[in-house]
C-alpha positions as a printed NumPy array, in Angstrom:
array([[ 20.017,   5.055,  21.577],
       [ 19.04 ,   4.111,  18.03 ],
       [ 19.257,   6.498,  15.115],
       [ 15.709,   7.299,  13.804],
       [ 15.102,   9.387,  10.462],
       [ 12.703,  11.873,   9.456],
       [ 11.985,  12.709,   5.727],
       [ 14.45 ,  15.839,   5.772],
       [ 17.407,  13.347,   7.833],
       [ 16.367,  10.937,   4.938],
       [ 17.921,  12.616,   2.313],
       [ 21.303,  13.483,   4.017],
       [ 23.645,  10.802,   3.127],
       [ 25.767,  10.557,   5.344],
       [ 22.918,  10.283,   8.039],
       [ 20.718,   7.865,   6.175],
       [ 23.983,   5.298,   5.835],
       [ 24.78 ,   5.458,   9.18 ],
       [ 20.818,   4.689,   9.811],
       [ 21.352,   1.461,   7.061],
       [ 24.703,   0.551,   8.691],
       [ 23.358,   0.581,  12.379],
       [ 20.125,  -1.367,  11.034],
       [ 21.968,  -3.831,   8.916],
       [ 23.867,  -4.585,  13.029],
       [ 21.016,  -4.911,  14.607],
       [ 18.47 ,  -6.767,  12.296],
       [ 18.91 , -10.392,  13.114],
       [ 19.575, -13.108,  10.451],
       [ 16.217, -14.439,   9.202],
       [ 12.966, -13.048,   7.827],
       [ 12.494,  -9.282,   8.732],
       [ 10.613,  -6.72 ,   7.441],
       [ 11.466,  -4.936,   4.632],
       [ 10.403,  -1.104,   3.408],
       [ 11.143,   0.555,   0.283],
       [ 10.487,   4.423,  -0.485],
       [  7.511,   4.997,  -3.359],
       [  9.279,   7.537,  -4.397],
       [ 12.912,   8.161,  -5.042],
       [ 14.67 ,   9.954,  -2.609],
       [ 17.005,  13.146,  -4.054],
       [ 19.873,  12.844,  -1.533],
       [ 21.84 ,  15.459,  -0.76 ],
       [ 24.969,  13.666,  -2.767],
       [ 23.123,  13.684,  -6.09 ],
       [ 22.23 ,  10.722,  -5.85 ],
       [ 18.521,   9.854,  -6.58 ],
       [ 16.99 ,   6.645,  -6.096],
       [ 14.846,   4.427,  -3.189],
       [ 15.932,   4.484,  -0.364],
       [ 15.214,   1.225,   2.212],
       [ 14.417,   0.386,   5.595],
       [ 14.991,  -3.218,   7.267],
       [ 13.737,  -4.67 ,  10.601],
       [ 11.425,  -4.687,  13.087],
       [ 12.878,  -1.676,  14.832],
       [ 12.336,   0.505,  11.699],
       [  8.814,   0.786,  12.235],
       [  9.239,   3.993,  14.093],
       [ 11.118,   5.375,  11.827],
       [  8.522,   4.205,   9.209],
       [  5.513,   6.13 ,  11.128],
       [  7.764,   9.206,  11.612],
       [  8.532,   9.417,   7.701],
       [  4.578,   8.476,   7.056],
       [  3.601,  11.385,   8.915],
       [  6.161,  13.323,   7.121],
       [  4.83 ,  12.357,   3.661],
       [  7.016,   9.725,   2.841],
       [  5.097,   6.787,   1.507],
       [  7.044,   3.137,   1.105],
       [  5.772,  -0.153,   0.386],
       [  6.2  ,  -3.357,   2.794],
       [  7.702,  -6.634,   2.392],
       [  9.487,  -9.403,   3.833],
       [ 13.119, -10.462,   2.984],
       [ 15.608, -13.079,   4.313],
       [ 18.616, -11.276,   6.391],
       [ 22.299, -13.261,   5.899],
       [ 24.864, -11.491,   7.289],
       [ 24.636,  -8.199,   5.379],
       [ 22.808,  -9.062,   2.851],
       [ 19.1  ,  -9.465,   1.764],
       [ 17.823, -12.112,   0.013],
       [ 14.284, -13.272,  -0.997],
       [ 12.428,  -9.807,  -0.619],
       [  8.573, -10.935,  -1.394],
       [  5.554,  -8.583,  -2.047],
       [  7.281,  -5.868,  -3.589],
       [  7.096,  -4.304,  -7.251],
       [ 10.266,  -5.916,  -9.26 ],
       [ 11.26 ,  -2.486, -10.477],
       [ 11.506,  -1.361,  -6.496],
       [ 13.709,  -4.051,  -5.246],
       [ 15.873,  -3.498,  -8.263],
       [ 16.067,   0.329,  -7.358],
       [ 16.802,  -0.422,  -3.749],
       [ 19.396,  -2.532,  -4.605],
       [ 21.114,   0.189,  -6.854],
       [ 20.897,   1.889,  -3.583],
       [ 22.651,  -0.778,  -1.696],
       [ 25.227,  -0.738,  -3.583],
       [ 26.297,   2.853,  -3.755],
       [ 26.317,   2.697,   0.556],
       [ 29.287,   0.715,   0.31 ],
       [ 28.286,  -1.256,   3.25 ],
       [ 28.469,  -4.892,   1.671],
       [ 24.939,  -5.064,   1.654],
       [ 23.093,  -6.685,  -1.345],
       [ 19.708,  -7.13 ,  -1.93 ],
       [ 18.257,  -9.965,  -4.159],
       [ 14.56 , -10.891,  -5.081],
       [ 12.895, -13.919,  -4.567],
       [ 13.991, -14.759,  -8.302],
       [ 17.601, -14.431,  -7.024],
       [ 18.401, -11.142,  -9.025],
       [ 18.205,  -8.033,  -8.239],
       [ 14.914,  -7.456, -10.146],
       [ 15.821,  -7.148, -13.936],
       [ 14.782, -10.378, -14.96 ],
       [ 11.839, -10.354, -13.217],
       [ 10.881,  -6.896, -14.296],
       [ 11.475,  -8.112, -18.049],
       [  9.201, -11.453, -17.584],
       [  6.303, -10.083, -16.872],
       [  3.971,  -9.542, -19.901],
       [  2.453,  -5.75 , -19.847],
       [  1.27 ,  -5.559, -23.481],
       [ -2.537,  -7.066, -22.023],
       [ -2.203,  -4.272, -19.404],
       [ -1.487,  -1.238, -21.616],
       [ -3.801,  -1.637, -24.02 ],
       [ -6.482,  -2.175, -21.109],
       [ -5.307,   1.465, -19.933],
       [ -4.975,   2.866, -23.187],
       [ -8.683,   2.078, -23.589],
       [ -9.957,   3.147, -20.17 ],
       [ -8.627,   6.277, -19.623],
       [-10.729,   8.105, -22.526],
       [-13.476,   6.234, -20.807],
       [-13.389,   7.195, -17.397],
       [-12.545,  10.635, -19.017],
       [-15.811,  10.56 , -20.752],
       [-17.564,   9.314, -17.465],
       [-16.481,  12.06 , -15.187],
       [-17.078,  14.71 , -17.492],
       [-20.637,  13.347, -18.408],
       [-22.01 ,  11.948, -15.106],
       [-23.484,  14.2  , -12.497],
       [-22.221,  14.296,  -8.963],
       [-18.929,  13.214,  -7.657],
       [-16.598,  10.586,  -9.744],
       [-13.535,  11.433,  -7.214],
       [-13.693,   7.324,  -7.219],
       [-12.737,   6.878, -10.767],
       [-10.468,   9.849, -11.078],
       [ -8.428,   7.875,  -7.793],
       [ -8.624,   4.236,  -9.292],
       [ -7.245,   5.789, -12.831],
       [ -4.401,   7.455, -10.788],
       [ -3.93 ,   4.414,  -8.705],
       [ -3.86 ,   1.86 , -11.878],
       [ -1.25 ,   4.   , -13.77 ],
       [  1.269,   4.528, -10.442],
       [  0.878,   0.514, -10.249],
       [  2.19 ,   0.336, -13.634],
       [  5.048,   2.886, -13.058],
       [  6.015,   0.508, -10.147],
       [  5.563,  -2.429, -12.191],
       [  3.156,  -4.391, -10.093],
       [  1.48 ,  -5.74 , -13.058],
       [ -0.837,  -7.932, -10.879],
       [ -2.005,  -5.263,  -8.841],
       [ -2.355,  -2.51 , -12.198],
       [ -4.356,  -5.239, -13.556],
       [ -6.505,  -5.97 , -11.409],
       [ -7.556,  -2.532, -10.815],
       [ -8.145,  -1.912, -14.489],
       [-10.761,  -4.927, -14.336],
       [-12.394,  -2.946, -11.643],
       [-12.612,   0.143, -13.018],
       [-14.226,  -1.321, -16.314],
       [-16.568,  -2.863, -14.732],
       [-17.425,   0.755, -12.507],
       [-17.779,   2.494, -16.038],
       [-19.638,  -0.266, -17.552],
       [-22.128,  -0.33 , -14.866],
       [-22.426,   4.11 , -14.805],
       [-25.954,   4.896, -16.456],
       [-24.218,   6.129, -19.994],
       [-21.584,   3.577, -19.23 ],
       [-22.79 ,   1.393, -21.625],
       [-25.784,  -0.668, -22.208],
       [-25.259,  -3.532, -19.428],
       [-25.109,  -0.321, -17.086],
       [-29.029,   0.106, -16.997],
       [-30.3  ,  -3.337, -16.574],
       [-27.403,  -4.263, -13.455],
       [-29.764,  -2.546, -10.757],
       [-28.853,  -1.502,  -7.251],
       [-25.547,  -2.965,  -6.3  ],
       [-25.92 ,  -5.243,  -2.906],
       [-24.252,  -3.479,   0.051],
       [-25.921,  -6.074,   2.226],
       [-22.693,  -7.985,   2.848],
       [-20.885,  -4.716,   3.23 ],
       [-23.039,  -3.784,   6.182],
       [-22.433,  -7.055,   7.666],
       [-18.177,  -6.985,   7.544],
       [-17.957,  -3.174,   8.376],
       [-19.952,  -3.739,  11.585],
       [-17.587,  -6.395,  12.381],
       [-14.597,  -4.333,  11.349],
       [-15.868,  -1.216,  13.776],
       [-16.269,  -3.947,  16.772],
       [-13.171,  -5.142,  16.005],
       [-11.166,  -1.109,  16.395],
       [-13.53 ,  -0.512,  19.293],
       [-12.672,  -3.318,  21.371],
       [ -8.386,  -2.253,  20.161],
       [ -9.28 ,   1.214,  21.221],
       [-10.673,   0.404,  24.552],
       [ -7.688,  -1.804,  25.279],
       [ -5.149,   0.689,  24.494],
       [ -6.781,   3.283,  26.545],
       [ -6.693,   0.733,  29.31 ],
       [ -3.181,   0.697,  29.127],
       [ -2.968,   4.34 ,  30.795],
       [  0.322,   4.998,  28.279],
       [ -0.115,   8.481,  26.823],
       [  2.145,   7.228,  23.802],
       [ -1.288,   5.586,  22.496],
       [ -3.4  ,   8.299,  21.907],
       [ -1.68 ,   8.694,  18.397],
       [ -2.166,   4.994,  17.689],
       [ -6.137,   6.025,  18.801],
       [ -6.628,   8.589,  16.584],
       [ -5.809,   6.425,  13.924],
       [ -8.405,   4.086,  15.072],
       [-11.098,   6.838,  14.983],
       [-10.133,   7.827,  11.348],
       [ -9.928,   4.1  ,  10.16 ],
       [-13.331,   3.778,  12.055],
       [-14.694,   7.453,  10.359],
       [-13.945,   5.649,   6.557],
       [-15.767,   2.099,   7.821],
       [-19.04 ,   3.946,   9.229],
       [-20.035,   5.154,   5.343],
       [-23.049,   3.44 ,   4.322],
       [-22.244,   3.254,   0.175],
       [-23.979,   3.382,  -2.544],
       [-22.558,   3.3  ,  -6.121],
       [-20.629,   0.839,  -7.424],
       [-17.907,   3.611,  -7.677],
       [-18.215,   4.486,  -4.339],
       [-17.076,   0.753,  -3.391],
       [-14.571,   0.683,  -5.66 ],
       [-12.888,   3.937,  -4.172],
       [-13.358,   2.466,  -0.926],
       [-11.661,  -0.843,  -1.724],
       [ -8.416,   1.357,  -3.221],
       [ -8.852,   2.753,   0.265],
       [ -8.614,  -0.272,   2.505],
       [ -5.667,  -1.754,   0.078],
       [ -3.633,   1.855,   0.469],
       [ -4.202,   2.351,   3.817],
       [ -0.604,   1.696,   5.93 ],
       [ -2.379,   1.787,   9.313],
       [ -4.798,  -0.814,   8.397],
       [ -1.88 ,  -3.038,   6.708],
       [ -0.116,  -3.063,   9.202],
       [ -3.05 ,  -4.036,  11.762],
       [ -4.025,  -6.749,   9.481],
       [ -3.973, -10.168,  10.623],
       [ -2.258,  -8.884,  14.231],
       [ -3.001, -10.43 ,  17.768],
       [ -2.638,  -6.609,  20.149],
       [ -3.652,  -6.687,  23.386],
       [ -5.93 ,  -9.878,  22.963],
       [ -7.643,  -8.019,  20.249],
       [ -7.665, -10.206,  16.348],
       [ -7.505,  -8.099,  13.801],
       [ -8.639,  -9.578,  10.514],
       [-10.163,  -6.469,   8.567],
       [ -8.674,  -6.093,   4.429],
       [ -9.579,  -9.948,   3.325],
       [-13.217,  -9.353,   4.988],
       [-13.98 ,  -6.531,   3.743],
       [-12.883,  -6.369,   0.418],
       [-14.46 ,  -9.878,  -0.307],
       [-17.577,  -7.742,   1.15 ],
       [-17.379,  -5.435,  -2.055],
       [-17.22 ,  -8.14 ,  -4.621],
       [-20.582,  -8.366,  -5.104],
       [-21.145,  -4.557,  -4.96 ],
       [-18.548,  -4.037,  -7.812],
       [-19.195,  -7.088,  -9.746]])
């Protein structure tokens, strides 16, 4: 049977190489799936750092160590042999950890970005001088927002949080774009400046449309699963329901869109049902949906 890992199994050593050294066996060459902890991992040699999963069969473990609090980001890499080239869609400064990692199981594994390093070079490249000075001049904004605006500004508090982890990671792209969206939710607050009064009511119209598509979309997934008769799916259903729960808000604000859009982009479930064929079901819900905001946000 194939070892799994939970987040305390995770940080024993000795358990978590034999995990990578099985997985690294089975994992055939090619592109595979690639995850890579948030967070670093203290294992229980001293050694701190990310820790990373590979293959299709790692998805269990993945949901296991989700449940358990233990948040990683996805990607794809190229499997030769033991080691792992061309990892795509992760932060530079994660690949670069992971491959620290890699190293220090003594397993002959290397990992290697899509640049062909293990992230340094890309890491340095990247130009974050437009970036931090962005932040540096939002944050006593949306500071000044939350305290001064009535109600709840739980969306701007979350996209502030969101746009400096981003930055931590390095995902410049990601930091940045969030940043522009955030300006743009203070600008348009009523003592967000003076474009804020004359932008009106922002159009949810095209929201309405894509989350009623969206909810079709679970209901028709849920009914199919349940169909099955498997017991194993009534976990997989319940995440359905709660996915379906965030989908069924009618919003708003413009900051209530935004929050929602940081939502649909952080939600794992919903990644990984994105762009799936299950049980004759097509699942196309982020690209929709998001593009549904734009106009709300804008």
């Amino acid at each position: 049977m194939a070892l799994q890992l939970t987040a305390e199994t995770l940080e024993d050593w000795d358990q978590y190489r034999e995990y990578t050294k099985e997985r690294l066996k089975l994992a055939p060459d090619g592109e595979i799936p690639i995850w890579i902890t948030k967070k670093k991992v203290e294992f229980s040699n001293s050694y701190k750092g990310h820790a990373f999963l590979i293959g299709i069969k790692s998805k269990i473990t993945m949901q296991a160590l989700r449940k358990d609090g233990v948040l990683c980001k996805e990607g794809l890499c190229t499997k030769n042999g033991k080691h792992l080239d061309q990892i795509a869609d992760l932060a530079p400064v994660l690949v670069k950890s992971s491959a620290k990692t890699a190293e220090r199981l003594k397993l002959g594994c290397k990992i290697k970005s899509a640049g062909g390093d293990e992230g340094e070079e890309a890491d340095s490249q990247q130009d974050t001088g437009p970036l931090d000075a962005l932040i540096k001049k939002l944050v006593p904004m949306a500071k000044s927002a939350i305290a001064s605006l009535p109600g709840d500004h739980s969306g701007i508090r979350d996209l502030l949080e969101n746009i400096v982890k981003l930055r931590k990671l390095g995902d410049i792209d990601q930091a940045t774009t969030r940043a522009k969206e955030l300006a743009a939710v203070i600008k348009s607050a009523p003592t967000g400046g003076q474009a804020g009064a004359s932008n009106g009511q922002p159009d949810f119209g095209p929201w309405e449309k894509a989350r009623k598509v969206a909810l079709t979309q679970l209901a028709k997934l849920e009914k199919a699963l349940k169909s099955t008769g498997d017991e194993e799916v009534n976990e997989a259903v319940g995440e359905l329901k709660k996915i379906g729960q965030q989908f069924a808000k009618s919003l708003k604000t413009r900051e209530e869109a935004a929050a929602m859009v940081n939502y649909i982009e952080k939600d794992a479930v919903i990644r990984d049902l994105d762009g799936q064929v299950m049980l004759g079901v097509n699942l196309d819900l982020s690209r929709p949906l998001i593009a549904s905001l734009e106009p709300a946000i804008a």
